[in-house]
N, C-alpha and C positions, 0 to 999 in steps of 0.2 A: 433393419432387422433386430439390432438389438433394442431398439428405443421401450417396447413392451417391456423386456427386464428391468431396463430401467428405473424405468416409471415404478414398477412394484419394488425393486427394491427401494427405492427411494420414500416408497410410502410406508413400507413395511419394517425398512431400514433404518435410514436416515432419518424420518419425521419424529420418529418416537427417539430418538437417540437424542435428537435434538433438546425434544423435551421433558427427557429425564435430564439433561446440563440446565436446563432454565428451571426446571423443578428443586434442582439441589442448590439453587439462589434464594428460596423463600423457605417461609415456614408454612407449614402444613401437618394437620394432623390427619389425614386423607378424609375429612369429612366438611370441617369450617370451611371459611373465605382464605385464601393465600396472603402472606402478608411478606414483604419484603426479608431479605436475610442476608445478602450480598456475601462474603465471605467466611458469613459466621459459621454455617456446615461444615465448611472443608477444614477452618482450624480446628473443628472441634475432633472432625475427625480421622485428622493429621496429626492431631496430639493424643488425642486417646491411647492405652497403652492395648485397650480390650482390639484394637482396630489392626494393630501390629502382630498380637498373638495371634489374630484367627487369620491376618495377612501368612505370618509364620508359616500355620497348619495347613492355610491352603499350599502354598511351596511346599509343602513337605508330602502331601498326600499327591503333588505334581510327580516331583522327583521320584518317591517309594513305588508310586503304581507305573511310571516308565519305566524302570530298572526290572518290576513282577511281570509285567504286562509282556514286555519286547521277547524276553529271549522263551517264555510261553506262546505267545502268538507266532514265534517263528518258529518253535519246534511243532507245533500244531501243522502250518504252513508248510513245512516239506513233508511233513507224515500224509495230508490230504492233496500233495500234488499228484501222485501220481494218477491215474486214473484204474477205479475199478469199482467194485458194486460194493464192496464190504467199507471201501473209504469214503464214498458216498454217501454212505448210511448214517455213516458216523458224521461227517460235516453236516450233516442236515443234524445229528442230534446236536452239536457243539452248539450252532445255532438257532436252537430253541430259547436262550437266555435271552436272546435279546428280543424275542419276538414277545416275552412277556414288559408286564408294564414295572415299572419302578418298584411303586407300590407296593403290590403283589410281590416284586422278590424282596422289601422288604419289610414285609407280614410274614413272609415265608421263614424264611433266615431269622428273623427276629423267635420264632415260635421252634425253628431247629436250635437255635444257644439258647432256648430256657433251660439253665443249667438244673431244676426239678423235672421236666418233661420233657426236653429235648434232645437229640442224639447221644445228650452226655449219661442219660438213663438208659442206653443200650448196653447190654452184657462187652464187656473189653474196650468200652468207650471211656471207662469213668473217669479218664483223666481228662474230658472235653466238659465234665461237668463241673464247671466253672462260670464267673460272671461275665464271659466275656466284652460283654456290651457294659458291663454295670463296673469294670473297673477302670480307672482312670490311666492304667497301664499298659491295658489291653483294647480299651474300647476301639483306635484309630486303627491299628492294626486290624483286628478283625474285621472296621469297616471298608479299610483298603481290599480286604483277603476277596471281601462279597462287591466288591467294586471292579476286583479283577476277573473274580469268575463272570458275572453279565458283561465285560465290553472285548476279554480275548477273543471271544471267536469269530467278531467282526474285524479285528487284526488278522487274526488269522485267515481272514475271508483275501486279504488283501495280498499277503503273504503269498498264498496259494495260488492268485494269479498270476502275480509278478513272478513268481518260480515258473507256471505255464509258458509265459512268454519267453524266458531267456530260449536261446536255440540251442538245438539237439548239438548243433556242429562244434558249439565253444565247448562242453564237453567230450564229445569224440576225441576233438585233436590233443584236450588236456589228456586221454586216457592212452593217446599213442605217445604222448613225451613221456605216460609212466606216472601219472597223478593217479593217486591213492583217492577214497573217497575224501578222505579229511582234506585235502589237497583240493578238490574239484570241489568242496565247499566254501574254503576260505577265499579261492583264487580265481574262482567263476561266478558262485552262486551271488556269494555275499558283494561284490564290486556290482553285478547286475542288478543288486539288490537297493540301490543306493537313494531313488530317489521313491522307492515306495517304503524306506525306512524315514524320511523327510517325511514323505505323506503320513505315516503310520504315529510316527514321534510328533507332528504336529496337532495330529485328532487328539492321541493325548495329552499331550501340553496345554490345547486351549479348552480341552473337555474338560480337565481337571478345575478348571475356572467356573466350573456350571452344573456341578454337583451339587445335589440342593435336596431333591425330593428322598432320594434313598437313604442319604444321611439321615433328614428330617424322621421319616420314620421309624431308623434303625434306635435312634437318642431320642424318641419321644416328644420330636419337637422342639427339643433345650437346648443340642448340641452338646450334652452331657455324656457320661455326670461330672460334674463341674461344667469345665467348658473344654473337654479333650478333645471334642468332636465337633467345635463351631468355628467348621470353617466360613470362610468372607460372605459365600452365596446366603447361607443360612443366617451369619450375622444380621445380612441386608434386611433379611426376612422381619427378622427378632426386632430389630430397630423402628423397621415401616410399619408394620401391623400389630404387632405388642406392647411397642412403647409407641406406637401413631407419631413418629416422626418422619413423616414420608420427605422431608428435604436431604435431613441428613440420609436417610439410606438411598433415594438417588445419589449424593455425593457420592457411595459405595460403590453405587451401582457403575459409576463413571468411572469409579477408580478397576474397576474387573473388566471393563471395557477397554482400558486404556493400557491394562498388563495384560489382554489377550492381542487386543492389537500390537503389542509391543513384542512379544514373542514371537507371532507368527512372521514378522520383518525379520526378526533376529534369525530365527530357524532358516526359511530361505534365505538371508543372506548371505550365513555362515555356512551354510551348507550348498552355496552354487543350483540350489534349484531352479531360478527363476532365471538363469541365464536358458536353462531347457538345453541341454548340449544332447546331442546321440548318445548314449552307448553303446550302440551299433553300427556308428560308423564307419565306412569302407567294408561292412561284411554281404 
């Protein structure tokens, strides 16, 4: 039964994986003939200093947008558990952001910070009129801020049901020993909350590895200005099709491969996911 997955992920998977590792062995300018390269990609850029920076940036837009991302996604999450028509309404708008494309949110947002036309020439905005995008200071920040607003409400999609599922009863009986809400938060919600914060902290962990298009957009394509904004996916970009060195940006390509696979081992295993235990056991 599973052989059909298999088979596609394998095709879809593993074949091209393969041959982006045998690609980042030659040279190539993704047009000529292939010509051998053998280890010469990966020192170059194992050594490179521009390969580490945008290494850096992407860790940092890891860390910044899971720290932004969590504890929004989970106040969103218990605001739209309960059930009724007004929370409904609102979960269906939270998740409008992501039903759009990249792109488009970042044509949109790029055209709300034009600090001459954009929200920051609203009456009581004018301290938003600024270069947000265009300062070297501000640029990553702002693009974290529009990285968070498109992917919280799919956390908080998550959130939402994992608070569904805990049972009515582990609260009941917290509220006969005299648990306060803050109480029935920290000491029910949050413990039953444990491996859809695994699940939730993993999407962003390896998501943050594959950020590319809305960056690309928000910096013009440059990862700018300067280079505040060129994280690894984008670098890979800049490197294959700008400078037409398709070996060495497979070698990139292998190395974001190899830190998302390296995370998501790390994540489960430091966090006891993969053993899969109850937390309902004996109820």
């Amino acid at each position: 039964m599973a052989a059909p997955a298999l088979i596609l992920f394998g095709l879809f998977g593993l074949v091209p994986l393969v041959g982006v590792v045998a690609l980042s062995l030659t040279h190539w300018d993704g047009l000529g003939s292939l010509g051998w390269a053998g280890l010469a990609n990966w020192t170059g850029v194992l050594t490179d200093a521009a390969t580490w920076q945008a290494f850096g940036l992407t860790l940092k837009v890891m860390a910044v947008s899971w720290l932004v991302e969590t504890p929004l996604a989970l106040a969103l999450g218990l605001f739209q558990a309960p059930r009724g028509r007004l929370r409904a309404l609102l979960a269906v708008l939270y998740f409008l952001p992501l039903l759009l494309s990249a792109v488009a949110i970042g044509l949109t947002w790029q055209a709300l910070l034009d600090p001459s036309f954009g929200i920051g020439a609203t009456p009581g905005l004018h301290w938003l009129a600024r270069p947000l995008l265009g300062s070297p200071d501000l640029a990553l920040s702002t693009v974290i801020a529009v990285i968070a607003w498109q992917f919280v409400p799919f956390h908080a999609l998550l959130y939402q049901a994992g608070i569904r599922q805990i049972p009515t009863a582990l609260y009941e009986a917290a509220a006969l020993d005299g648990a306060g809400p803050t109480s029935r938060f920290l000491h029910v919600t949050l413990p039953q909350l444990k491996y859809t914060m695994v699940t939730s902290g993993t999407l962003m962990l390896i998501g943050s590895l594959t950020y590319f298009d809305l960056i690309f957009v928000l910096s013009g394509g440059t990862g700018g200005p300067g280079t505040s904004t060129r994280v690894l996916p984008l670098a890979m970009y800049i490197t294959g099709f700008q400078a037409h060195d398709m070996g060495r940006a497979s070698a990139v390509a292998t190395l974001l491969v190899a830190t998302g696979l390296g995370l998501s081992l790390l994540t489960t295993r430091l966090s006891g996911f993969s053993r899969m235990d109850s937390q309902q056991e004996g109820m």
